[in-house]
N, C-alpha and C positions, 0 to 999 in steps of 0.2 A: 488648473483645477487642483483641490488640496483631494491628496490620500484618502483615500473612502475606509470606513471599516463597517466589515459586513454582520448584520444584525441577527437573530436568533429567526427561523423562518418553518413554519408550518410543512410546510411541504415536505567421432560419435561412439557416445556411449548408451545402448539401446539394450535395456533388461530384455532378461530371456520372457518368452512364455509363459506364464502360470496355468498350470494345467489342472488345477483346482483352485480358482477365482475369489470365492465362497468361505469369507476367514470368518470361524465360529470363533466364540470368545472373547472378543473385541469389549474393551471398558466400552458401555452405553454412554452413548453423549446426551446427559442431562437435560430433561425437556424443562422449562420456564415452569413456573409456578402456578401463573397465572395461563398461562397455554390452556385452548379449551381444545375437546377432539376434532381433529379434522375431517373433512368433510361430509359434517356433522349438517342435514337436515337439506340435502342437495339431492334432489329427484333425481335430477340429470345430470350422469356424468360425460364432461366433454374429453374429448382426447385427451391423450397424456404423454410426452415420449418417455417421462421419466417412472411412471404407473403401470403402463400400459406394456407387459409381457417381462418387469420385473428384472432389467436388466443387470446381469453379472458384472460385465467387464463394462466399466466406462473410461473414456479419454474426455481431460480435457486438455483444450487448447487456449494456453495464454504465455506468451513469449515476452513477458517485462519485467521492468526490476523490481524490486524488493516493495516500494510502498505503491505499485500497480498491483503487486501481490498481496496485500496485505488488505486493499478494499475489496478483495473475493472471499477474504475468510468466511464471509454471513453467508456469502449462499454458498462454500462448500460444508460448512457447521449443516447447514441445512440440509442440504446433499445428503449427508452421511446418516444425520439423525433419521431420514428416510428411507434411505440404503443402508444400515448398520454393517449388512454383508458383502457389499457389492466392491468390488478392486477398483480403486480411483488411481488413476495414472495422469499426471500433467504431464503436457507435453511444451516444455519452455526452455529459456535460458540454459545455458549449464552454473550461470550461479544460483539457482533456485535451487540446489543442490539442498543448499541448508534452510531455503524455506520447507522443501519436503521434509527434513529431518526434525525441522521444528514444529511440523504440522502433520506428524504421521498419526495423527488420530483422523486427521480427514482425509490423508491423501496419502498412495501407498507406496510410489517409486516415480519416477522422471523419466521420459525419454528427451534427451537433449537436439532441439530442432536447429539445423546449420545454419538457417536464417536464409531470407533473402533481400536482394537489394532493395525491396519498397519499405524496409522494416528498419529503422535506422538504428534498434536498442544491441545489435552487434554486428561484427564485420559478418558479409553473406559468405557462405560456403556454399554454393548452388551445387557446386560438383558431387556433393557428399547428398543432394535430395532422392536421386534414384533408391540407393541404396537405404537413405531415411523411411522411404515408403514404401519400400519393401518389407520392410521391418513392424511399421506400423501394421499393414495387412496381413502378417504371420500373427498377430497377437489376437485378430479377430472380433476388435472390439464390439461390444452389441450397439453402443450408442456412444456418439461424441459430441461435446459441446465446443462450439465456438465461444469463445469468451475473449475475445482479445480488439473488443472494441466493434464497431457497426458493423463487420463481413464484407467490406467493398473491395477488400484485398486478403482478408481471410479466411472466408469461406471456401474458395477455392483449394485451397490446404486443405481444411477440414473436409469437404468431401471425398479430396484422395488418401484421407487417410487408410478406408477399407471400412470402414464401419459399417453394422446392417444398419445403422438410421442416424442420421445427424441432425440436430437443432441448432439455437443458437440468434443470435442476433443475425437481421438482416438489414441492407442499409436503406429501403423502400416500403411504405406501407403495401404497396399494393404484391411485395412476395413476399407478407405474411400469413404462416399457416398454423390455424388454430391448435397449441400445443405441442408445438415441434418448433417454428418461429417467429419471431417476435421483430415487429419492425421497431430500429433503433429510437430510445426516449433521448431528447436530447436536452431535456430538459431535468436533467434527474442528478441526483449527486454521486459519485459513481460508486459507491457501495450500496447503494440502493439499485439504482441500475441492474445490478447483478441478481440482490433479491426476489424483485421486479423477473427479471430472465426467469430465477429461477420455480417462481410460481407459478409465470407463466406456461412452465414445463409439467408444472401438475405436482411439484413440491412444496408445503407451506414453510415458509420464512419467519420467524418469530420475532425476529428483530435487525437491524443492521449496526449492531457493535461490533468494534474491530478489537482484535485479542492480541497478546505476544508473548507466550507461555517465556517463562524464565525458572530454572533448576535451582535447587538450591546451591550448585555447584556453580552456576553465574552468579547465586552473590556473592559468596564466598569469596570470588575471584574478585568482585568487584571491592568490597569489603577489604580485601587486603591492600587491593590498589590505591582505595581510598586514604588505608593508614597509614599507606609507605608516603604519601603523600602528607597526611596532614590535611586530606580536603574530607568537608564535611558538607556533605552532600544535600542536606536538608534547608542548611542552610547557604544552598550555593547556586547562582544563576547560570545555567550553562548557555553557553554561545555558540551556534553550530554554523559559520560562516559559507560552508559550501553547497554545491548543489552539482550534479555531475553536467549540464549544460548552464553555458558560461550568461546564457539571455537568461535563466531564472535564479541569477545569483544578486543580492543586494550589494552596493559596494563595500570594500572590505575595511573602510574609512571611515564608514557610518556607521556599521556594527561596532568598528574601536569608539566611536563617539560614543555611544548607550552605553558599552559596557565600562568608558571609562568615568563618566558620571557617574555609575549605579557602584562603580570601585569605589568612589571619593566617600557616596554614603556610606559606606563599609560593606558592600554587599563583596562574597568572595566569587570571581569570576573562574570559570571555567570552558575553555575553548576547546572543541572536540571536531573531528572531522576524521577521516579514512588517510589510510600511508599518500594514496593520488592529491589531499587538499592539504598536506602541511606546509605548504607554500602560504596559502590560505589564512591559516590558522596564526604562524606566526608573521602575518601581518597585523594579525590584531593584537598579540601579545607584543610586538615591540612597539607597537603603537600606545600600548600601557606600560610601556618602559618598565617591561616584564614581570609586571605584578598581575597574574592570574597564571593559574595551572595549565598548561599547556598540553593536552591528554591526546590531540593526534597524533595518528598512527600509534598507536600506545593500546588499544583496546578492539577487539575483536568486538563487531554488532552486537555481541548477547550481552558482553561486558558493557559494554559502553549503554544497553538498554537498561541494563541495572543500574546503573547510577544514575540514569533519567529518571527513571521510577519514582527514587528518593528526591529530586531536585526539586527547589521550591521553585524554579519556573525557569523555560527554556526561550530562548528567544533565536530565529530561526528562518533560513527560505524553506518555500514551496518543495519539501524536497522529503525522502524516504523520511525521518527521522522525524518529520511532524507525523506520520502516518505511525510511527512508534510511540509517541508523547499520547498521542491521541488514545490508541489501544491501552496503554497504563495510564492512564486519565493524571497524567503532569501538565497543570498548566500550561499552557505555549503562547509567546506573540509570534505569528508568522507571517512573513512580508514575501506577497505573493507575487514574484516581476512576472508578466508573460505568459502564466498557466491563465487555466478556466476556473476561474474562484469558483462557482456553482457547481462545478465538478468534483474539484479535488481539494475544498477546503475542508475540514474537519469539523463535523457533523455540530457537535456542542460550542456554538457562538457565546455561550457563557465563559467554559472554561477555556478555551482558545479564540482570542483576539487573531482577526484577519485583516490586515491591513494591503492595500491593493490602490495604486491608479489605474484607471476607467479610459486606460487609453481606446483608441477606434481598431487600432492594428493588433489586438489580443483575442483570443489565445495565439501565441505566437509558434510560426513556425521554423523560426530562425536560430539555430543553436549561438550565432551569435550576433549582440541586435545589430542592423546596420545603418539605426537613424539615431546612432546617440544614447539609447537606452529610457526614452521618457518612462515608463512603466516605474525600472527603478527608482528612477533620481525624482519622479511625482512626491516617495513615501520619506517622509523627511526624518531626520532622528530625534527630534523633539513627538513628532504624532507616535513613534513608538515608544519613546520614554513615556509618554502618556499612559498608553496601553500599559507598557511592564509596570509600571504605580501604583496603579488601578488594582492589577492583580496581586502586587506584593500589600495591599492593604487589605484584604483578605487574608481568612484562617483558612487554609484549604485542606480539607477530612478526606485523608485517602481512607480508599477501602480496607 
């Protein structure tokens, strides 16, 4: 089978207590334009858990990396724009550290969850749970959201959190309860998904666009990295070869293929990844007999987002860094091994090319594959020089 590409489609560290929940003052998060009032001309109101007794303190629960965080932005935008007052507390990862801090207009602290062994995104710490949910139920939250995928393994978390009421995805139509939960869509892309949850809960959802605030002090930063370098970013392809499991990574041989044709046209290459993939990275730059900028490990997430921002197109797996291109609307071809395209490909089929084989064995759940890798070795590096062409023959009008 040749490479499909997918078309445009219709469809412990535990904060203390706050003993005053209720933070006046808060910048208003902007309603849409075109937004009409809500629940406007509605005889009957159904339940609500998120309306219904105006809750202060919320929890939520979602325990994954950076671009599983990053398809919740809309419905917690949404959250807040409805609760301007109310204390949103995630309870995830301890690297979400810096998504709170980058997203503290929707969400107000972290409690970091030790993990357990059915959860594969960190080592479990079982022994540290007693004491986690202890913690959790001194903080007395009024409502907690499940948000960390169907509830067939985390729901039970979330009800010992202590909350007076929990909602949330659940993984059976038949223990869905109107306004509190929602049996899992499995048919939705998963920032909608969340949307979807979140109106289900009795909040309207205006839109599902993904965001990635950047300071003026991350361009700055990036800006200067740019010049010390000499790279110019506008006009620069960036290459993102890694992905943190090894089954959604394209080979590192084929990326040097693209990028070293689109080098010959003169396009200037730039290879970017985390300190863990410059293994990665510099296989593709000596594979270009070291004519492109070699920027892993060199740049911290918010740096390394700034110079996306400016890039005339990024080419990329399945991985955090499309879920970045995608929120600063940069171009992207991303070569999908192993995930669930309908999932977790990037909403605008226009401006991000998805390139994906239609194996039988995907979404996969093999961190690494063990029949060979078809998914990969399907998407060939001439179908995605296609793609990158396509888009570098476009004028592309950022905002």
């Amino acid at each position: 089978m040749s490479a499909s590409v997918r078309t445009p489609e219709k469809r412990m560290h535990v904060p203390p207590a706050d003993p005053a929940p209720r933070r006046k003052g808060r910048p208003p998060v902007p309603a849409r334009a075109d937004a009409g009032p809500s629940g406007a001309g509605q005889p009957l109101r159904m339940p609500s858990l998120l309306r219904d007794g105006d809750p202060a303190r919320i929890a939520v629960f979602r325990a994954l990396q950076l671009g599983d965080m990053l398809c919740t932005v809309p419905a917690l935008r949404a959250l807040r724009r409805a609760l301007p007052d109310a204390r949103v507390t995630l309870i995830g990862l301890a690297s979400a550290r810096s998504f709170v801090e980058r997203f503290g207009r929707y969400v107000d602290d972290l409690i970091e969850f030790p993990g357990i062994a059915a959860f594969p995104e960190q080592p479990a710490r079982e022994d540290l749970l007693p004491a986690f949910f202890a913690a959790t139920r001194a903080r007395r939250f009024d409502v907690a959201l499940q948000m960390h995928g169907s509830g067939a393994r985390s729901n039970d978390i979330v009800r010992r959190l202590g909350a007076r009421e929990w909602g949330g995805f659940v993984p059976e139509p038949g223990l869905q309860r109107p306004g509190r939960r929602m049996a899992w869509p499995d048919d939705l892309p998963e920032p909608m998904r969340y949307t979807a949850l979140i109106e289900f809960l009795g909040v309207p959802a205006e839109d599902a666009d993904l965001e990635f605030p950047l300071t003026d002090a991350d361009r700055r930063e990036a800006a200067r990295l740019a010049d010390a370098l000499g790279l110019a970013p506008e006009r620069t392809i960036f290459v993102h070869p890694g992905a943190r499991l090894p089954s959604r990574r394209w080979p590192v041989e084929r990326f040097a293929a693209v990028a070293g044709t689109l080098g010959r046209q003169g396009w200037p290459i730039a290879v970017t990844g985390g300190e863990e993939e410059r293994g990665l990275a510099a296989g593709v730059v000596q594979a270009l007999g070291g004519r492109a900028f070699d920027l892993s490990g060199r740049t911290s997430l918010t740096v390394l987002a700034a110079l996306v921002e400016r890039a005339r197109l990024l080419i990329c797996n399945d991985t955090g860094i499309s879920h970045v291109a995608a929120a600063l609307r940069t171009p992207s071809v991303v070569i999908a091994s192993g995930s669930d395209v309908d999932r977790w490909a990037p909403l605008d089929r226009t401006l991000h090319s998805v390139l994906f084989e239609p194996t039988l064995c995907r979404p996969c759940a093999y961190a690494v594959c063990p029949i060979g890798h078809p998914c990969a070795l399907g998407v060939t590096p001439e179908s995605v020089m296609a793609r990158a062409q396509a888009h570098l023959m476009k004028e592309h009008v950022r905002a």
